[in-house]
MARKOL-177928 format. One line per 5 residues: number of its first residue (from 1); their letters; for each residue x, y, z of C-alpha. Coordinates in pm, 1 decimal, m for minus. Layout:
N
NUM = a = X/Y/Z ~ ...
END
This chain:
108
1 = xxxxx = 0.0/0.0/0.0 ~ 319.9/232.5/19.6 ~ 335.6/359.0/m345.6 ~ m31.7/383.9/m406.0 ~ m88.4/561.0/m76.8
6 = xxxxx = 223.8/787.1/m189.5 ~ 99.0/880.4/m540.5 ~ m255.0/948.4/m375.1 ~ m98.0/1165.2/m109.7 ~ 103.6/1329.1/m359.0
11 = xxxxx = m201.0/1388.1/m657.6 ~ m396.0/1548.4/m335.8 ~ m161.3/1797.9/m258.5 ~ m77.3/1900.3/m620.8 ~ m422.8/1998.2/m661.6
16 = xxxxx = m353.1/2298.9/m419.5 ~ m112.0/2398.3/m717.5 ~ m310.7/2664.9/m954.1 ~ m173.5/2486.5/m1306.3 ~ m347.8/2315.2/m1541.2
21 = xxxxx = m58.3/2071.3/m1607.0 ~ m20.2/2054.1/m1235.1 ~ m402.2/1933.9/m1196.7 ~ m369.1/1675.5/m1518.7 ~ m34.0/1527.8/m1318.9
26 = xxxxx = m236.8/1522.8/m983.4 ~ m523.1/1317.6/m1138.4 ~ m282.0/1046.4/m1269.3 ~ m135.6/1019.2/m938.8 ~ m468.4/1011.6/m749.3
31 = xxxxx = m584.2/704.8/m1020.1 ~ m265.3/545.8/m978.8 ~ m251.0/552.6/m634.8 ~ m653.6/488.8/m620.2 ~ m575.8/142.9/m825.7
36 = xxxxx = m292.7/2.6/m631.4 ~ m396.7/106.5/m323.2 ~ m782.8/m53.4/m291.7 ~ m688.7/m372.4/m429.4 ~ m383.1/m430.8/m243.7
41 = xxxxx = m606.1/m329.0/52.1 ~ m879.8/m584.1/m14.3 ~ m612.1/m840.2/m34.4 ~ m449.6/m734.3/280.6 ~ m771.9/m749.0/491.9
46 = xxxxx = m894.2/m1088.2/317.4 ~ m582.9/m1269.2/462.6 ~ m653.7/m1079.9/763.4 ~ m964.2/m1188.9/844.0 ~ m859.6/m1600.2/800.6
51 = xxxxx = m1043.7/m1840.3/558.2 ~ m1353.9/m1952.2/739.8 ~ m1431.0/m1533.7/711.4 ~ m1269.1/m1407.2/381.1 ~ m1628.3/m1378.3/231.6
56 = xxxxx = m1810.9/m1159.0/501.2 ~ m1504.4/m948.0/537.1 ~ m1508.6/m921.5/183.2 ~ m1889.5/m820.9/126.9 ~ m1849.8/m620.3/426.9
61 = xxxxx = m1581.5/m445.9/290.3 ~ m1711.9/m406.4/m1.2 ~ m2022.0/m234.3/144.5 ~ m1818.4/m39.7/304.1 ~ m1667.0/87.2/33.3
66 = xxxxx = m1971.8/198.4/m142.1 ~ m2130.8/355.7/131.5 ~ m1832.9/528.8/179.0 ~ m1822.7/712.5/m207.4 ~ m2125.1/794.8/m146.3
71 = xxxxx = m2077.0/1014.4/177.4 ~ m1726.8/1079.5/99.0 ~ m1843.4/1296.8/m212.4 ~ m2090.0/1435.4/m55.8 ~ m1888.6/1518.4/242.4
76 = xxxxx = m1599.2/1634.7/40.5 ~ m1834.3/1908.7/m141.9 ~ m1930.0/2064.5/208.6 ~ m1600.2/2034.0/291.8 ~ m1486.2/2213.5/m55.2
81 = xxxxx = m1712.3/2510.1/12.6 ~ m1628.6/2578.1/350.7 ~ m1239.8/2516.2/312.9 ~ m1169.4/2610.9/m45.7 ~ m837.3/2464.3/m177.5
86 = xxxxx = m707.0/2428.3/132.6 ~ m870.5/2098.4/141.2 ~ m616.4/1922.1/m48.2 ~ m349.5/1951.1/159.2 ~ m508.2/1830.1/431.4
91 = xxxxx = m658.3/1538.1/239.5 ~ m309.7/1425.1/154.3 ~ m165.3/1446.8/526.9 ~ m472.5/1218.9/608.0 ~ m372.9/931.3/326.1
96 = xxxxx = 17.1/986.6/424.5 ~ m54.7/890.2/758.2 ~ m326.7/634.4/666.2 ~ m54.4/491.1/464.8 ~ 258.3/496.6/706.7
101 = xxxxx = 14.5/299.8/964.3 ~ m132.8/52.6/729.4 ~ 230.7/27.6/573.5 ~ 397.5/m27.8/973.7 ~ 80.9/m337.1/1048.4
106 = xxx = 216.9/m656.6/1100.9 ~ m17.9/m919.0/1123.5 ~ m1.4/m1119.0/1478.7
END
């Protein structure tokens, strides 16, 4: 989950960056990081959650997940207009360290 979470950390706070280039670069990243980072994620929490489980964890996660988008965009647009820009930034801290501490787990 390193890299992905990296390039989505990164693509967040180049979109604080007013340039057009800038925002096309950030996008890439955020997809990049977006792709590696949920499946790897999925995969991680499957062999978490041990054989006899895999398939609830997965639905749940799943559910989750969708939920999630759903809230998350809306959440993000409140957060857009009361923040501005600024948002980005702080988006990106939040996957950095989201990353470092899924990146430091070591299954017991």
């Amino acid at each position: 989950m390193g890299f992905g979470g990296v390039s989505l950390a990164v693509g967040f706070a180049l979109l604080f960056v007013n340039s057009t280039p800038v925002v096309y670069l950030s996008a890439l990243l955020v997809a990049l990081g977006n792709g590696l980072m949920w499946p790897t994620f999925m995969g991680a929490l499957s062999k978490a959650a041990g054989s006899d489980l895999q398939g609830a964890v997965q639905g749940f996660a799943q559910s989750a997940g969708a939920v999630a988008s759903i809230i998350g965009l809306i959440a993000g647009g409140v957060f857009y207009v009361t923040l501005g820009a600024s948002l980005f930034p702080i988006a990106a801290v939040v996957i950095a360290v989201s990353a470092l501490l899924a990146g430091s787990y070591r299954a017991p």
